[in-house]
VEXKOLTI-843078 format. One line per 3 residues: for each residue x negated, y negated, z of C-alpha. Coordinates in steps of 0.05 Angstrom, whole numbers, plus 5000, padded with zeros to 4 digits. Layout:
// residues N
X Y Z ~ ...
END
This chain:
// residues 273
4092 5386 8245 ~ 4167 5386 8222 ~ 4183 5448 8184
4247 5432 8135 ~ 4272 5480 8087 ~ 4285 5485 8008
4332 5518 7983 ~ 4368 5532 7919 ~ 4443 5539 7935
4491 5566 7886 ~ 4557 5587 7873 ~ 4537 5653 7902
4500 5632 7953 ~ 4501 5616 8033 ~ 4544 5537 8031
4516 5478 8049 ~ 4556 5474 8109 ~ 4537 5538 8141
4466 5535 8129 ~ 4458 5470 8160 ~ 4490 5475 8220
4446 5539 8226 ~ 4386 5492 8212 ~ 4403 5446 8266
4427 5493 8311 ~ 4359 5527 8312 ~ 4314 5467 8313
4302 5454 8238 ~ 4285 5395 8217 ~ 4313 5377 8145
4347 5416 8085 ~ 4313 5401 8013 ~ 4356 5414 7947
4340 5416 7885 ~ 4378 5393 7816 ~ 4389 5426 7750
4458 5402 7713 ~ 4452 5453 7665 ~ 4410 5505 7626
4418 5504 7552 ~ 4412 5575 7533 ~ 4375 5565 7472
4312 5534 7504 ~ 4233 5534 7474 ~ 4209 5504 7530
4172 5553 7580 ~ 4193 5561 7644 ~ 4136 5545 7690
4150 5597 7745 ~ 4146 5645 7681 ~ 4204 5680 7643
4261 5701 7655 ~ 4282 5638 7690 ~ 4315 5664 7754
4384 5664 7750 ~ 4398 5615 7812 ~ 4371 5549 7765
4442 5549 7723 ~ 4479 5540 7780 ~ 4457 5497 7831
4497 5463 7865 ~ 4503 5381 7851 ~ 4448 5360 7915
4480 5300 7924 ~ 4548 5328 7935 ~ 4517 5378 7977
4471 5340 8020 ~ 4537 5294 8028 ~ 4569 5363 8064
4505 5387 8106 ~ 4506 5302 8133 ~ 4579 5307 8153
4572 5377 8201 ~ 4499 5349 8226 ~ 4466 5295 8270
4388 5308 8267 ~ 4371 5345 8207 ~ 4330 5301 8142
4364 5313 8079 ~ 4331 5311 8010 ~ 4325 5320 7943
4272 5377 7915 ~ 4269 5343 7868 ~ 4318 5303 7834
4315 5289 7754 ~ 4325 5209 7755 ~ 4319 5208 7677
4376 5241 7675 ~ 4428 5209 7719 ~ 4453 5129 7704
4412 5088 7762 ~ 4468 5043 7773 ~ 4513 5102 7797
4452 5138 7825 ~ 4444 5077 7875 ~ 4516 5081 7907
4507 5152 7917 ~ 4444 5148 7948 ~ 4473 5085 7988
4531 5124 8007 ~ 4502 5186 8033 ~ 4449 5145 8075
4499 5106 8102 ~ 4537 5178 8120 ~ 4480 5210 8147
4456 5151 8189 ~ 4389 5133 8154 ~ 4369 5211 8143
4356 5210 8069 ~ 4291 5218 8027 ~ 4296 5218 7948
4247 5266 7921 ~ 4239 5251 7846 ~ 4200 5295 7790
4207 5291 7724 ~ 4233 5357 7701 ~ 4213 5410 7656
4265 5424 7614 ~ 4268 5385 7558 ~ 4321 5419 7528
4359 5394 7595 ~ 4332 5322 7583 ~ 4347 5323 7513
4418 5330 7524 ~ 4428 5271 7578 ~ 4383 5231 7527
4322 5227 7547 ~ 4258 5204 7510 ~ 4216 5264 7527
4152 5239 7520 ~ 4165 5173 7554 ~ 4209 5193 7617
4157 5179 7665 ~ 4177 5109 7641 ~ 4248 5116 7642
4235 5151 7715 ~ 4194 5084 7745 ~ 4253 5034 7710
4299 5075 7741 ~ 4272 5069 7812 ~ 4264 4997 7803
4341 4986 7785 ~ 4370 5027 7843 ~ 4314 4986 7893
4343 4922 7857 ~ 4424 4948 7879 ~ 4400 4964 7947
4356 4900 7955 ~ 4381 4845 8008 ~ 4406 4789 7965
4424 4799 7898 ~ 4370 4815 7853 ~ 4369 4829 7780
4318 4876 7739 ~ 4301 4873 7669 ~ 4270 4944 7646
4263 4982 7580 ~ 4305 5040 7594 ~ 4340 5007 7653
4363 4935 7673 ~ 4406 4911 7723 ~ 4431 4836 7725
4437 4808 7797 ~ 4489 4841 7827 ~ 4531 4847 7887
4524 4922 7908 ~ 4545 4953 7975 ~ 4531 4994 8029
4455 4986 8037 ~ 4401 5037 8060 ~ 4395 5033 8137
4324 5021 8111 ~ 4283 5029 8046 ~ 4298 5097 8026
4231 5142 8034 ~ 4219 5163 7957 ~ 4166 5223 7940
4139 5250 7871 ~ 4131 5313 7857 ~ 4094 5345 7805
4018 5370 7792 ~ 3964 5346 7822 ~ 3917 5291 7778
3897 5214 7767 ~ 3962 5197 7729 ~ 4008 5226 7781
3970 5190 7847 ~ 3971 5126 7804 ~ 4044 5124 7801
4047 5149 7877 ~ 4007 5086 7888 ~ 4044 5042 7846
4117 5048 7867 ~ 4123 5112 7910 ~ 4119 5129 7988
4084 5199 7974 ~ 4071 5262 7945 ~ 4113 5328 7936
4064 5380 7924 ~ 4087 5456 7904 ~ 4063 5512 7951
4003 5485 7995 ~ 3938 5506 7953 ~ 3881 5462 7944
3903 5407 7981 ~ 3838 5381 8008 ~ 3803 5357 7944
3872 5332 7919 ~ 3900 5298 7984 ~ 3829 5259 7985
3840 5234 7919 ~ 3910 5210 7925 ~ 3884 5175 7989
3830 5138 7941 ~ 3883 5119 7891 ~ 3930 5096 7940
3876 5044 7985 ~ 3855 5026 7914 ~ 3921 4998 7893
3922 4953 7964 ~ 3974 5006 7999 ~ 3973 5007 8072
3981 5063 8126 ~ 3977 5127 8086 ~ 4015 5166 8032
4065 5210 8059 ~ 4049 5286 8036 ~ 4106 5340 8043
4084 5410 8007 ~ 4149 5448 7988 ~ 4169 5507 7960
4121 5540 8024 ~ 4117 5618 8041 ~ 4093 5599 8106
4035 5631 8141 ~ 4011 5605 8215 ~ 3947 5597 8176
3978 5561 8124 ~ 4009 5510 8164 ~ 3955 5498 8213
3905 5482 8150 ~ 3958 5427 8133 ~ 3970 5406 8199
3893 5394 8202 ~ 3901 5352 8135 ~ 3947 5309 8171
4013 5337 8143 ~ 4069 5323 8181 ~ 4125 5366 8149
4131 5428 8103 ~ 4191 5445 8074 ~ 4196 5531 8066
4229 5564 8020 ~ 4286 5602 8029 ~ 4319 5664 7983
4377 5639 7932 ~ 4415 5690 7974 ~ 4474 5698 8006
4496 5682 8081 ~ 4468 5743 8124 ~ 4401 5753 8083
4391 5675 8085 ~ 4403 5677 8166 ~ 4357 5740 8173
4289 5691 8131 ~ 4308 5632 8186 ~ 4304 5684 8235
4231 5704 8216 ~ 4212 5628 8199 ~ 4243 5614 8272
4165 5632 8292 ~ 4136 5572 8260 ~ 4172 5515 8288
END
């Protein structure tokens, strides 16, 4: 099993550069960011790790523009989002980066997608709240239009895309995964336009794997949904239960922390791989 990392990386944190030549120096196998533009500091909605939201989510780093870094000073490593807020960037633009940085990285990107928490956040890229898992699926579909063969236009409620002439392409369809909580209304979507599932933390994944299996074979899929649990405090345990439920990569979490306390958690997570 392939054990990636998450991390949240900062202004005050380890760089992108550093940590993932330290990755792929020690056998890593992929670097998972996450994205927050901003926090609006008057804010009703709760934060779901509980209050007071850690410091380190008002100032991540951009993951695009960091992943873009880690792919330049790397050769091996995955790179991917944990998880990136689609309803909140512009497709169109969204594609080209995402074309770009799989073109720089050789085919090593996989677009990890949720649909956020924060709706103060949302609210201020304009987002319709209660309807962003739409906004998130029209989305997808415009950026899989731009990076389709021949030109190919999409007509969407919150996004469209008229035939179009877009360049460079994915070396191949780029791998997207949802995150978010386990249920019937999340698996249905995984079914319906994803390539997987990005679970938090690894608990009670038996029940829910089966029953993203049954939604998947019910919507015609072939092979079998890709599951990546993230955000892992990893045990040997731990990943040998996963590994038994046919997992094939974890991502760990590491400390928002700076260069030497990072370095010292790879050290200890050096055991697993």
């Amino acid at each position: 099993m392939r054990i990636a990392v998450g991390a949240f990386l900062t202004d005050e944190t380890i760089r992108p550069v550093r940590l993932a030549r330290e990755l792929e120096e020690r056998g890593f196998g992929g670097l998972h960011l996450p994205e927050h533009t901003h926090i609006p500091v008057s804010r009703d909605t709760p934060a779901p790790m509980g209050e007071p939201l850690p410091r380190e989510y008002g100032r991540t780093l951009d993951p695009f523009v960091a992943l873009a870094a880690a792919a330049a000073v790397t050769t091996r490593i995955g790179l991917g989002t944990g998880v990136a807020l689609v309803a909140q960037r512009d497709p169109i633009v969204l594609a080209k980066e995402i074309a770009t940085l799989d073109l720089l990285s050789e085919g090593r990107f996989t677009l990890g997608v949720g649909l956020g928490w924060n709706e103060e956040e949302a609210r201020d890229h304009g987002v319709d709240w209660p309807r962003r898992r739409t906004a998130v699926r029209d989305k997808l579909a415009v950026m899989r239009a731009l990076w389709a063969a021949e030109p190919t236009p999409y007509e969407g409620e919150f996004a469209s895309v008229s035939a179009s002439d877009a360049h460079p392409k994915p070396h191949h369809p780029v791998p997207v995964l949802l995150g978010g909580a386990a249920g019937p209304r999340l698996f249905a979507d995984i079914a319906a336009y994803a390539d997987g599932w990005l679970p938090i933390g690894g608990r009670g994944l038996d029940e829910s794997v089966a029953r993203l299996r049954h939604a998947w074979n019910a919507a015609g899929r072939t092979g079998e949904p890709r599951v990546v649990p993230y955000g892992l405090r990893p045990t040997h345990d731990r990943l040998a239960r996963l590994r038994d439920l046919g997992v094939t990569e974890a991502v760990v979490q590491l400390p928002p922390a700076g260069t030497e306390d990072v370095l010292r958690t790879l050290d200890e997570y050096a055991q697993f791989l």
